[in-house]
C-alpha positions in Angstrom: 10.1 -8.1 24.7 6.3 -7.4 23.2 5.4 -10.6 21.4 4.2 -9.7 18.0 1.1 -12.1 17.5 1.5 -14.8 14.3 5.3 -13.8 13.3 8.8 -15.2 13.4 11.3 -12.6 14.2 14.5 -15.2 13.4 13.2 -14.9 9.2 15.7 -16.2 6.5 17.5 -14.1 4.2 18.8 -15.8 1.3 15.4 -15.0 -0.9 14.2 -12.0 -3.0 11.9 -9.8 -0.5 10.8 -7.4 -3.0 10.5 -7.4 -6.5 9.0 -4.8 -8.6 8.0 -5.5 -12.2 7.1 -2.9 -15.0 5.2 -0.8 -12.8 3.7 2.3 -14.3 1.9 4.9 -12.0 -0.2 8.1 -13.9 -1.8 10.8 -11.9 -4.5 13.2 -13.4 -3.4 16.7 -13.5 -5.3 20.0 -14.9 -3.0 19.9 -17.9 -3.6 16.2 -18.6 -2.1 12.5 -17.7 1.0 12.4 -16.2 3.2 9.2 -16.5 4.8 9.8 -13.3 6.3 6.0 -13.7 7.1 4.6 -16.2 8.2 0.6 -16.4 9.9 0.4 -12.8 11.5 -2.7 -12.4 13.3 -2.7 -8.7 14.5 -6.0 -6.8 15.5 -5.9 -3.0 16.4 -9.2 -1.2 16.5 -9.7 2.6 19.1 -7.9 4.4 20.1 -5.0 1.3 20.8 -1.8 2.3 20.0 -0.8 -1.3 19.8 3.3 -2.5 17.0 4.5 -4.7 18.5 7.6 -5.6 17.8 10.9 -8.4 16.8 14.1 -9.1 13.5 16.0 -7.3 10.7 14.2 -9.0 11.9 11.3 -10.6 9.4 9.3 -9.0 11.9 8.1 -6.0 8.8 8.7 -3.3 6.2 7.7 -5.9 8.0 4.3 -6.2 7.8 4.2 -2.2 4.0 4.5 -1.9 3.0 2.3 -4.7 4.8 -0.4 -2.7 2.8 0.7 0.3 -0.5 1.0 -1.7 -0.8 5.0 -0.5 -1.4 6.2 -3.5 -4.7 8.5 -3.5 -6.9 6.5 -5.5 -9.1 9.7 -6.7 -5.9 11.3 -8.5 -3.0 8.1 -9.1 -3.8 5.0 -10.8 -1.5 1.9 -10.5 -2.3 1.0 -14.4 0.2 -1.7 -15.5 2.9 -4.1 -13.2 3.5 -5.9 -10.4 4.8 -5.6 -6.7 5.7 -9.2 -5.0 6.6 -8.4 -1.4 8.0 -12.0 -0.3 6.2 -13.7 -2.8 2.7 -12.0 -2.9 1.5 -9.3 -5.2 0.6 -6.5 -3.1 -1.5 -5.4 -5.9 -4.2 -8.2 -5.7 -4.1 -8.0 -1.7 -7.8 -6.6 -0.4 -7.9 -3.6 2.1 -7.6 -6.1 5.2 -4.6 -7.5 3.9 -3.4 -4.2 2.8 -3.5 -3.1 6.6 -1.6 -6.2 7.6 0.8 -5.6 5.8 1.6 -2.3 6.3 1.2 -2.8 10.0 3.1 -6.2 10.7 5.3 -5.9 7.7 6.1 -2.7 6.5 8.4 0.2 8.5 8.5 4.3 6.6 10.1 6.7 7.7 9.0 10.2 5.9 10.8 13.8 5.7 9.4 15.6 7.7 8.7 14.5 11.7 7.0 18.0 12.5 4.0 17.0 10.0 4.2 13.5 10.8 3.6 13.6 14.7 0.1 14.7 16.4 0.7 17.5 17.9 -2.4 16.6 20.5 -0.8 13.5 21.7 2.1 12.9 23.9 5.1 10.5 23.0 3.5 7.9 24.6 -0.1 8.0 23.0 1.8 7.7 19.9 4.6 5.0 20.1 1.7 2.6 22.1 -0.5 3.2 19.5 1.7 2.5 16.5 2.9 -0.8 18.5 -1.0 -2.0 19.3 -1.3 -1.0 15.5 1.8 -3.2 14.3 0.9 -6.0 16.9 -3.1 -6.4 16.7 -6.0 -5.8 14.1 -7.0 -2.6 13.6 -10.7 -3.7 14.6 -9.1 -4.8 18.3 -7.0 -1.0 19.2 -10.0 0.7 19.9 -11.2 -2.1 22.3 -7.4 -2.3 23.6 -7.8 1.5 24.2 -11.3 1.4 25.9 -11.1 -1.3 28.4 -13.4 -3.7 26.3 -11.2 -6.7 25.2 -9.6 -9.0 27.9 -6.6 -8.5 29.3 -6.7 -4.9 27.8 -4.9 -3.1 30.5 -2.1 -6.0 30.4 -1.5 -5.5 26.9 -1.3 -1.6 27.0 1.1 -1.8 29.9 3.2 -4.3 27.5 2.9 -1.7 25.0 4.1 1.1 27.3 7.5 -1.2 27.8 7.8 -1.9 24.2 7.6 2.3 23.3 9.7 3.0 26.3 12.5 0.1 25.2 12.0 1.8 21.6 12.9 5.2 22.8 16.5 4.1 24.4 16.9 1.7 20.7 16.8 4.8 18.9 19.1 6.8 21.4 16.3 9.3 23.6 18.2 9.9 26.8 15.6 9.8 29.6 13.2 7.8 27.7 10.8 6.5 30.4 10.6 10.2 31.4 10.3 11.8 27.9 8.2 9.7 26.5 5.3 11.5 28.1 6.2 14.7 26.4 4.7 16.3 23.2 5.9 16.3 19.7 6.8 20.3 19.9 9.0 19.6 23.3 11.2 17.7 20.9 14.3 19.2 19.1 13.6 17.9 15.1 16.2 15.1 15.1 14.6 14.0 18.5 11.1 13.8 16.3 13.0 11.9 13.9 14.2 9.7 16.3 10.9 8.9 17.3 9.4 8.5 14.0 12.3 5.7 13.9 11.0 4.4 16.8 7.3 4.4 15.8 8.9 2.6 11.8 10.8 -0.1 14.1 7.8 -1.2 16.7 6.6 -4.1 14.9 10.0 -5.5 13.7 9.2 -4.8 10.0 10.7 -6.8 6.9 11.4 -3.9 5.0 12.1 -0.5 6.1 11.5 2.6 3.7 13.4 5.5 4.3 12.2 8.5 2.5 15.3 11.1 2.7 14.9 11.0 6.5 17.3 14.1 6.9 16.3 16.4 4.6 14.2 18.7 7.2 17.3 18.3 9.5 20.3 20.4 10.2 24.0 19.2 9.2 25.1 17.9 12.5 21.8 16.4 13.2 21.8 14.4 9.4 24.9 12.9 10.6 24.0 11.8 14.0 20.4 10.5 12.2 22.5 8.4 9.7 24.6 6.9 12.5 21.5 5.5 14.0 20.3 3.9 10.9 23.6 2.6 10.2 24.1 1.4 13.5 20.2 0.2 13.4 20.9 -1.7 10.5 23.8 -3.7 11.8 22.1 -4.7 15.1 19.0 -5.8 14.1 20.0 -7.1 10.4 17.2 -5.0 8.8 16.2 -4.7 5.0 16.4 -1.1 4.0 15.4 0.8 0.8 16.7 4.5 1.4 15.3 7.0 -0.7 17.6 10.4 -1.3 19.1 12.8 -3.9 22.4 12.8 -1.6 25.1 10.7 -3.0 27.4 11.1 0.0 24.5 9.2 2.2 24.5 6.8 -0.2 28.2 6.0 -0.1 28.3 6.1 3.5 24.9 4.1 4.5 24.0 1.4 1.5 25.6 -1.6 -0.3 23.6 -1.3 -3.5 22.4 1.6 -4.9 19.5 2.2 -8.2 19.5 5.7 -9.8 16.0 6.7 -11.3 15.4 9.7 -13.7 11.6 10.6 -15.3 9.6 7.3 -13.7 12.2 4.6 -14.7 15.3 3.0 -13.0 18.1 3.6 -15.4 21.2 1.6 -13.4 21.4 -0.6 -10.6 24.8 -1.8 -9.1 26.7 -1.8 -5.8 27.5 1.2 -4.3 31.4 1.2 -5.0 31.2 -0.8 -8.6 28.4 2.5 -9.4 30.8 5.2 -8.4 33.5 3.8 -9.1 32.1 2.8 -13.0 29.1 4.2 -13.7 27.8 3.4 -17.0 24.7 5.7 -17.9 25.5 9.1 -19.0 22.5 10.1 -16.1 25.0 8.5 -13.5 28.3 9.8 -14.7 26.5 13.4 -14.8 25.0 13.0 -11.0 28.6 12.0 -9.5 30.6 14.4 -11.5 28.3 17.2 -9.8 29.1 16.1 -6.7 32.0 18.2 -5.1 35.3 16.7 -3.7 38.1 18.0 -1.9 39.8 18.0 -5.2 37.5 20.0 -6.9 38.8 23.5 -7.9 36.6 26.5 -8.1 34.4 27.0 -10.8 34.7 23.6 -12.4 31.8 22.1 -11.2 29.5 20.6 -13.8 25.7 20.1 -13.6 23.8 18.3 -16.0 22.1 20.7 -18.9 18.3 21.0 -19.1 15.5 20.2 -16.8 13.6 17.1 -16.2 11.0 16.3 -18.8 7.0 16.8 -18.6 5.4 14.1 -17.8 2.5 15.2 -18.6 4.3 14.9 -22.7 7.4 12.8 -21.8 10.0 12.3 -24.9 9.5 9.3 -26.9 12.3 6.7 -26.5 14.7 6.7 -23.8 13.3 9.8 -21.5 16.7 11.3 -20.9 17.9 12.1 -24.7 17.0 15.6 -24.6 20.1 16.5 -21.8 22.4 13.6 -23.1 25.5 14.4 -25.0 25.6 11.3 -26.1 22.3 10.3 -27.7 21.8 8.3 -30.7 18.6 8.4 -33.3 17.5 5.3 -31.5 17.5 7.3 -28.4 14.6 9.0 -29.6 12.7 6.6 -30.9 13.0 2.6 -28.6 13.0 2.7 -25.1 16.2 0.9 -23.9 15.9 -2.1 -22.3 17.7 -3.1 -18.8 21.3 -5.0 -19.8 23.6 -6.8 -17.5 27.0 -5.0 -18.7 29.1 -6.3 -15.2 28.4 -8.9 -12.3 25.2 -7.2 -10.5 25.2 -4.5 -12.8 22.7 -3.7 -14.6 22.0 -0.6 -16.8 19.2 0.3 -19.5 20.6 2.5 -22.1 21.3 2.0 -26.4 25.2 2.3 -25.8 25.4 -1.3 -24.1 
């Protein structure tokens, strides 16, 4: 196997892993400031398989990037909070830390594999690189590349082994033969399978998996969720999976955290949340999911649109569409409250 300079693969688990505290995220826009997060607090320990789960554009990805440190600085500003990734706030780490961490540390997996694979590089180019990447300083790859460091032809043929043993983890038939293929001689689950690949070379603490079937077809989405699933089970990974698709989340994740406008409004796991969900955002999301039982017509969506964030409501952000909201709704913003064993909710009724 490619050793992985300066890291213990046989890590503990019993300890928090991630832990987000009051973040706020705004990003300047031509009609103003918008609040795009607004107090996210978010805690993963090691081995979850936790959901992060809403509407479009309730800040699900935003959350993901902040964690990452990818947010453009020109247009987003991280203004208040803090992100402790085992221990250490990523937000006082400098840019050589920063790469570290996202190298060594760190596994994403985005929507789309067609705009996230170079279309001028084979397989190969790609999966070595992102193992020299994940594996070494980024100050040493080109030198790996060139020839110029010692043993640099020993450590790209290591590298070739890894990709090619990464290709047949993440189920590419003919791996050692494919992997000199391009991106576009791919099928898109194949990409995505390889994107997988390129997220799992360095043995990362956390995975981030940012609704990693939405370009995909049906069949493909569930052959793609079988991998995870099956990933996630052999190699005891720590996964925050990002989607609007409650049916992924009751087949893939233990815990689950529903966001609307920039804030986390529940947290439980997965079964106590469907099973009892206690913010009237929750109960609308799963009663507008269909069932077998569901007769024609009597499908339910929640009323209204999700607020401007530019001019978000005062007070708790989803009063406008709630049927239930209460004059203090629209003036204090709830606070997070236990109201069950790992359940956690932040809304005026509890």
């Amino acid at each position: 196997m490619f050793w992985i300079p300066g890291r213990d693969v046989n890590r503990g688990s019993a300890f928090m892993l991630l832990d987000i505290q009051n973040l706020h995220l705004e990003f300047k826009t031509f009609d103003g400031v918008a609040k795009v997060l607004a107090g996210v607090n978010l805690q993963l320990e090691r081995g979850d398989v936790l959901a992060l789960v809403g509407e479009t554009g309730c800040g699900k990805s935003m959350t993901a990037l902040s964690i990452a440190r990818l947010i453009p600085p020109r247009s987003g500003q991280i203004t208040q909070g803090r992100i402790f990734f085992d221990g250490e706030d990523n937000l006082q780490k400098n840019s050589s830390k920063l790469r570290r961490f996202r190298a060594r540390r760190l596994g994403m997996i985005f929507q789309d594999p067609t705009t996230n694979l170079n279309p001028l590089f084979t397989i190969r180019e790609q999966l070595v690189d992102a193992v020299l990447y994940q594996c070494y300083d980024a100050d040493e790859v080109p030198g790996i590349w060139k020839g110029i460091l010692p043993s640099a032809r020993q450590i790209r043929r290591d590298a070739h082994i890894r990709a090619i043993e990464l290709m047949k983890l993440v189920g590419i038939p003919d791996g050692d033969l494919r992997i000199e293929e391009y991106p576009h001689q791919f099928s898109g689950g194949m990409q995505q399978r390889v994107l997988i690949a390129m997220a799992l070379a360095g043995t990362p603490d956390l995975l981030i998996a940012d609704e990693p079937t939405t370009a995909l077809d049906v069949t493909i989405q569930a052959q793609i969720l079988r991998l995870i699933i099956d990933l996630v089970n052999r190699l005891q990974l720590t996964v925050l999976l990002i989607t609007h698709n409650l049916g992924i989340v009751a087949r893939t994740c233990e815990k689950a955290a529903v966001m609307y406008a920039g804030r986390v409004i529940e947290q439980a796991p997965v079964r106590e949340l469907f099973k009892s969900p206690r913010h009237p955002y929750t109960r609308g999301l799963i009663q507008a999911v269909p069932t077998r039982h569901t007769l024609r017509g009597s499908l339910e969506g929640i009323p209204g649109l999700i607020p401007n964030l530019n001019n978000p409501p005062l007070g708790c952000r989803f009063h406008p569409r709630c049927s239930e909201a209460m004059d203090i709704c629209r003036q204090d913003v709830p606070v997070s409250a236990s109201v069950d064993s790992d359940h956690t909710t932040s809304c005026h009724l509890y």
